[in-house]
Structures are given as C-alpha cells and as structure tokens.
VOTORVEX-655855 format. One record per residue: residue in one letter; x, y, z of N, C-alpha, C in turn. Coordinates in pm, whole numbers, plus 50000, padded with zeros to 5 digits. Example, Ala and Ser with C-alpha at 12.3 -4.5 7.8 and 13.67 -1.06 7.14 Angstrom:
VOTORVEX-655855
A513194943150780512304955050780513204967050780/S512854977550708513674989450714512905000350787/
This chain:
VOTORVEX-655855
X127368100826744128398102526646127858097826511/X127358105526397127118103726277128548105726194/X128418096226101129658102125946128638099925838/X128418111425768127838111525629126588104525652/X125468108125759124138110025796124148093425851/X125508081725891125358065725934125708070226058/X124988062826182125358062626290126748053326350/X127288054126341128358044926332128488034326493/X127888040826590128048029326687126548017826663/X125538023526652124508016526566124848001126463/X126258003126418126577999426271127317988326355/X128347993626424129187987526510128657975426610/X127467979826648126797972326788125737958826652/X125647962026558124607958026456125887942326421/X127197952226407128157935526318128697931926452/X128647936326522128967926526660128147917026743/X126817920126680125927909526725125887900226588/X125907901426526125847896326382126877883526368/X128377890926467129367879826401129377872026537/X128567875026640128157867926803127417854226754/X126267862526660125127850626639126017838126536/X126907845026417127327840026328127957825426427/X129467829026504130027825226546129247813426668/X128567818626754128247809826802126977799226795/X126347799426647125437791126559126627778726518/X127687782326480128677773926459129527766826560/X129757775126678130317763426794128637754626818/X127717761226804126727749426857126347739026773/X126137738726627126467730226522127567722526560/X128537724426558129857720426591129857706626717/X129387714926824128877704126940128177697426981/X127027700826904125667690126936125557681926789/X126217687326684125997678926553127557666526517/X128627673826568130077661826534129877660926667/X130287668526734131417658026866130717656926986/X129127658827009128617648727100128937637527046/X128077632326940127277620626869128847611726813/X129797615926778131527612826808131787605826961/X131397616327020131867610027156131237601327214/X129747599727208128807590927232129647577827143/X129627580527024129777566426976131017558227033/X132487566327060133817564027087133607557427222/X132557562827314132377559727471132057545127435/X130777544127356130217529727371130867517427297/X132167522027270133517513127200133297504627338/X133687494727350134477487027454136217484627426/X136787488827288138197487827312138667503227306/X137897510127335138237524627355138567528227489/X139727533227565139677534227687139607549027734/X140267559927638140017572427646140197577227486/X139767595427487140077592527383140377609427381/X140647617427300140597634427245140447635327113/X139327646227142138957650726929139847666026925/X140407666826830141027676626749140727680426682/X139937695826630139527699026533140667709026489/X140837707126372141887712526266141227716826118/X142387727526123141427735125991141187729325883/X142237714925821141897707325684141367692625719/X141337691025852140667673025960140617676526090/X139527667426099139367666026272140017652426273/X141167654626405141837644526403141487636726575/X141407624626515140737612926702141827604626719/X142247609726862143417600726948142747592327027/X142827580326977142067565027076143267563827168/X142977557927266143397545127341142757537427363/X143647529627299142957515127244143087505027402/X142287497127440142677482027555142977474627433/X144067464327516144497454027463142877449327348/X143517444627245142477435627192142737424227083/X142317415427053142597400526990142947403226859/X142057414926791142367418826626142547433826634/X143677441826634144017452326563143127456626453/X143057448026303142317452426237141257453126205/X140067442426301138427443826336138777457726382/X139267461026513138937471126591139087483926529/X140437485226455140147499126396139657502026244/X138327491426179137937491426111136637495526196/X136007490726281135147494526364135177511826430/X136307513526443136467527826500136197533426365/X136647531926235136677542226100135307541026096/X134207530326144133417532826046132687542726148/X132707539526283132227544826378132187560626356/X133217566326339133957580526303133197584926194/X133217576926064132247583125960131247582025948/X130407574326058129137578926054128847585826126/X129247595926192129307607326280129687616926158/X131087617226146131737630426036131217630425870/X130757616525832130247616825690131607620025581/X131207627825496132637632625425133447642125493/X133147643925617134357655325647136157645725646/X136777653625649137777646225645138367641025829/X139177635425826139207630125937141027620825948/X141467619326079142367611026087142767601926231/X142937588926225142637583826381143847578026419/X144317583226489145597578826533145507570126674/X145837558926648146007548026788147007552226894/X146837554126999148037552427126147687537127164/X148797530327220148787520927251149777518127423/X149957508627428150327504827580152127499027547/X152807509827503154487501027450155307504527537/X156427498027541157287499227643158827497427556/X159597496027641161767499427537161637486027487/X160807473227539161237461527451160707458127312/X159087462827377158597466927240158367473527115/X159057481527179159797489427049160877486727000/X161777479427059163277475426995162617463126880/X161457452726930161037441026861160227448626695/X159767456826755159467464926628160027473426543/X161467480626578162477488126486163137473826425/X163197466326500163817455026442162837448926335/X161657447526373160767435526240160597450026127/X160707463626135160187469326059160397469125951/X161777467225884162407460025780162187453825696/X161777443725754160547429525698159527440425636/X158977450125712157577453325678157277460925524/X158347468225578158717482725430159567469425338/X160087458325308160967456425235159357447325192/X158317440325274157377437025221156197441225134/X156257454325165154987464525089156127467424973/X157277469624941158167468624809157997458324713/X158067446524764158407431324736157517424424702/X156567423524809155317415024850155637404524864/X156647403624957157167390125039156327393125215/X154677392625166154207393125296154637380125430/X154647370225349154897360225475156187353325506/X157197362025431158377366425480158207372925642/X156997381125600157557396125700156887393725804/X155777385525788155317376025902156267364825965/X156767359025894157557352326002158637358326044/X159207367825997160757379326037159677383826181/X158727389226200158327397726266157557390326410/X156937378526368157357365426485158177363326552/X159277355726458160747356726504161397365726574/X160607378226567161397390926653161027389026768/X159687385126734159037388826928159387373326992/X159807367026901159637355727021161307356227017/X162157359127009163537362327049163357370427196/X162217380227175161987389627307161117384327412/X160777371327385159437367127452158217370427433/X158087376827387156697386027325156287378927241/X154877382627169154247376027102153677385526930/X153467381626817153317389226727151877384426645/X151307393726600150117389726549149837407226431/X150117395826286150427407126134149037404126088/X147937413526060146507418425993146897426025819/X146607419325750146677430525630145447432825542/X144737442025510143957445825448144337455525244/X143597456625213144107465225102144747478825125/X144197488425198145217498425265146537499225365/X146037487125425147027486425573147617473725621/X148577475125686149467463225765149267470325889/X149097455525975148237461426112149567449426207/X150277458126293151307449526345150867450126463/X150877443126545150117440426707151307429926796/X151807435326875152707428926946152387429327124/X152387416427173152007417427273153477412127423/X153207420727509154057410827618153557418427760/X153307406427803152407410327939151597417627948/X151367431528013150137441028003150477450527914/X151757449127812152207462227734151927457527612/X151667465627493151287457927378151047473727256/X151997473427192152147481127105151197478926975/X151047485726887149847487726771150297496926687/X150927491526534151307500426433150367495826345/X150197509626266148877507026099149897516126045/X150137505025911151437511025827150507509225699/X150737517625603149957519125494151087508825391/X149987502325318150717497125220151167502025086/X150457512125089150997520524962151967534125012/X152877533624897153927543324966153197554024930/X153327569824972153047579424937153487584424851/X152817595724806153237599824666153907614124711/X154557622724639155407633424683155497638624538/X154967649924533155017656524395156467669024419/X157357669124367158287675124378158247693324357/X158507701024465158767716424448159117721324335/X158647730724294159097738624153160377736624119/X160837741024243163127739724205163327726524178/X163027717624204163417701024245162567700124073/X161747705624014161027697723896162117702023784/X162357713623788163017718923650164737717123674/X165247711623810166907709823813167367697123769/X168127702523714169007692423575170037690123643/
C-alpha cells in the first residue's frame, strides 16, 4: 500500500518501534535510576517498616511506615534526606502512616487546638503542655519536635502511637479570578 510514492505500513511499523524504544528507555531510567536506589535506601531505614512509591505527574509521592521511634523529627529528617539523594530536585512528598487507634486520635483532635492556635500565636509551650495534658488525661504519653518548617506531634500508648508533621507556616491560597475582582 503506497500514498503519494510513502509506504505507509513501512512508516507505521518505523513510529511504532520508535515510540517502543522511546517509551521503554524511560520505564528503564525510571527503575534502575529513582526507584531501585529509593528503595534500596528506604529498606536499609531501620524505622521504615514498609513502604509504596507513587509516581505522579507533578511528584513522586513515598508512603512510610514508620516503627515506633524515640524522635519523630531525627527520623523524618533522615527519610527527606534519604529521598533526595535518590530524587535530587525532582519534586517529591512523604507522607507517614503510623500505628493510631480511637484514643489516639480523640488525644489529638483534642491537643490540636493548642497546635494551630500556636503556629498563630507562638505560644509554643503553651501547646506543649495543652498537648501533654491531653495524653496524660488518656494515659498516653506526648512528645512535641519543632523545627523551622514543622511541628512534629508523637503520641504514644502501648504498641499504638500516632505521628502528625504539621507545617508551621500556614499556606498561602491565591484567590480565583471571581473571588479577586468581587466587591
């Protein structure tokens, strides 16, 4: 089958190997360059207990499970850096699962208050002792990390032990076209 002297299955069989090679030069980049050398590093965590990479079209996003551990914010300062020296500038986002249960979460809707009225205020050791006070009302135990980006809340009771990273800066929200110009 010629059109206008081009063979057209020729042409056809030519960009189908083309976008074969394209495509799978890039899953192999992809797997032997991020997310072995990712997963290698995440394995040889010791507070890593499992984990899943997500690749997404604007971040690759890493779900830890975290084991119990003494500092919240050593550990997932250790995981960020771990992550970017694998991804470099790609973008990226690491979201903790943790080990929580209905008490520990009631001790934490309850201290959260303290937390957001502290990143407003900067009545940090207010929100440390509100957030003490919570867990030891529950029996539980509380332990507050803060860094320049983050408040690192770590609550422990028995083998369950919840893990929030709350940013200390509020986000910014640039308002929709309609919302800028309504009077």
């Amino acid at each position: 089958m010629q059109w206008h002297g081009l063979r057209i299955p020729v042409i056809l069989l030519a960009l189908a190997a083309g976008l074969v090679v394209f495509f799978g030069a890039r899953w192999l980049y992809n797997k032997f360059s991020l997310e072995e050398p990712l997963a290698g590093a995440l394995k040889a965590n010791p507070a890593v207990q499992s984990f899943e990479i997500e690749k997404g079209r604007a971040a690759t996003r890493i779900i830890v499970h975290l084991a119990p551990t003494a500092n919240l914010k050593e550990t997932y300062h250790e995981l960020y850096r771990q992550v970017q020296s694998v991804l470099g500038r790609q973008r990226f986002e690491i979201k903790i699962v943790d080990n929580r249960d209905e008490k520990l979460n009631r001790v934490f809707y309850s201290g959260q208050f303290a937390v957001y009225e502290a990143i407003k205020r900067g009545n940090y050791r207010e929100m440390i002792k509100e957030l003490e006070a919570e867990a030891a009302k529950a029996g539980a135990t509380a332990a507050v990390f803060l860094d320049q980006e983050n408040i690192y809340v770590q609550l422990q009771d028995n083998e369950h032990y919840l893990y929030e990273i709350i940013p200390r800066r509020e986000p910014v929200f640039f308002p929709s076209p309609a919302e800028e110009f309504a009077f």
